[in-house]
C-alpha positions as CSV (number, residue, x, y, z in Angstrom):
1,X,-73.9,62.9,-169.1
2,X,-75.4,66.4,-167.8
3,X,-72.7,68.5,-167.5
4,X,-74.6,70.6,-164.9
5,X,-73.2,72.2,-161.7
6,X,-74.4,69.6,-159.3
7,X,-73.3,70.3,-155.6
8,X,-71.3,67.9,-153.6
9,X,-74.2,66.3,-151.1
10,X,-72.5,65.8,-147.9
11,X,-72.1,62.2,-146.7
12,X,-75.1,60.2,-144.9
13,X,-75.0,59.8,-141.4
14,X,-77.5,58.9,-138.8
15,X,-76.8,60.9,-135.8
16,X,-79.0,60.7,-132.3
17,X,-81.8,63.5,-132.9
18,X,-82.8,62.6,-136.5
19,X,-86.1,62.0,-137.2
20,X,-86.5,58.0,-138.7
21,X,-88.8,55.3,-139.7
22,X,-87.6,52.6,-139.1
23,X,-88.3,48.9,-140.6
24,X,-87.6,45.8,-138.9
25,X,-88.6,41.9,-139.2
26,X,-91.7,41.0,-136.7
27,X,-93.1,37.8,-135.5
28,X,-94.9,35.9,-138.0
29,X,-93.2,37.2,-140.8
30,X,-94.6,40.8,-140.4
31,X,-92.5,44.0,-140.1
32,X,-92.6,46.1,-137.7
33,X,-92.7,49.8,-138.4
34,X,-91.2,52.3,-135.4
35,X,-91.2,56.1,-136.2
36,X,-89.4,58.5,-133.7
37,X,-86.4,59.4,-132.9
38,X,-82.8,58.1,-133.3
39,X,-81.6,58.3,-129.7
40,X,-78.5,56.1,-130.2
41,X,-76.9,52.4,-130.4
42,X,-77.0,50.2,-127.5
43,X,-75.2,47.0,-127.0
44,X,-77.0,44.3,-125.4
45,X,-74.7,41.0,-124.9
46,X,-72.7,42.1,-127.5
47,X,-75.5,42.7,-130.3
48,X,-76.1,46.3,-131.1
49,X,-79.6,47.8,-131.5
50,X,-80.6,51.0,-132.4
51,X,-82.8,52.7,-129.9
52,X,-85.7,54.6,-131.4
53,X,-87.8,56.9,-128.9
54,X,-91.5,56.8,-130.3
55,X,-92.9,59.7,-131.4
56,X,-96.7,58.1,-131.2
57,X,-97.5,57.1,-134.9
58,X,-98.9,54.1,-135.7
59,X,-100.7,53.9,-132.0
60,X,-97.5,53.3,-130.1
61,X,-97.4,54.4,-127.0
62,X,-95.3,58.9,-127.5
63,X,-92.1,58.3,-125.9
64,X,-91.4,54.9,-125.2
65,X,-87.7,53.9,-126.4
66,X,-88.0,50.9,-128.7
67,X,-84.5,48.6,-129.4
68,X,-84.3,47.2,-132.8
69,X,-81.7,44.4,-133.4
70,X,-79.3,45.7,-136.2
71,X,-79.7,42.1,-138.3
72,X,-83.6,42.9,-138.1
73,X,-83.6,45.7,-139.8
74,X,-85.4,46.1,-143.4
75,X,-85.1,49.8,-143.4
76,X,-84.1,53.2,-142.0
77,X,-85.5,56.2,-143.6
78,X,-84.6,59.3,-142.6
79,X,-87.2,61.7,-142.5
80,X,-84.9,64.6,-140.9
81,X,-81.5,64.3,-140.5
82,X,-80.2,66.4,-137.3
83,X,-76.8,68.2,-137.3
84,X,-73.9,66.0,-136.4
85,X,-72.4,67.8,-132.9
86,X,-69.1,68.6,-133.4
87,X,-66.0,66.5,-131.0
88,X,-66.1,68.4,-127.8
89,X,-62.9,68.7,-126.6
90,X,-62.1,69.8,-123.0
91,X,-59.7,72.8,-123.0
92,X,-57.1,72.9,-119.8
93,X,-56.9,76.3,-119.8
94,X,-60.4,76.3,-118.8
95,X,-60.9,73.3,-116.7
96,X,-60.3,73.7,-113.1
97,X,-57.6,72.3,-112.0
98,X,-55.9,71.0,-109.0
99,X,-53.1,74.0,-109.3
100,X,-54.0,77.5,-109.8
């Protein structure tokens, strides 16, 4: 045991705006490797996919959003993790309101 002062890493979490490689099963038994960035989850019929917007390596085509089924995936790196945004939380006092 090292009895070293090692800092508490704060908890993984892939947040839209990371950076990612992603893994995912192909035709043919070939994986399919999409590098961008993590824009989100999207439900399609009730499966979720996580939508990747292509950043261009590998010869896809800069900017096209790619869906990859969650039970295809092999792997998710994260190259750059982005800042989750903190809850936004609308104040009344500021709104405007039907009363004044």
């Amino acid at each position: 045991m090292s009895g070293g002062g090692s800092a508490k890493k704060p908890p993984i979490a892939l947040v839209p705006g990371s950076r990612v490689r992603v893994r995912s099963a192909g035709p043919d038994d070939q994986a399919i490797d999409s590098t961008g960035h993590f824009r989100g989850l999207v439900s399609i019929g009730g499966d979720n996919t996580l939508a990747i917007e292509l950043d261009g390596t590998g010869g896809d085509e800069k900017g096209r959003i790619r869906l990859v089924p969650v039970p295809a995936l092999l792997a998710v790196d994260i190259l750059e993790a982005a800042k989750p945004e903190e809850e936004k939380r609308s104040d009344a006092g500021q709104a405007p309101g039907y009363f004044r």
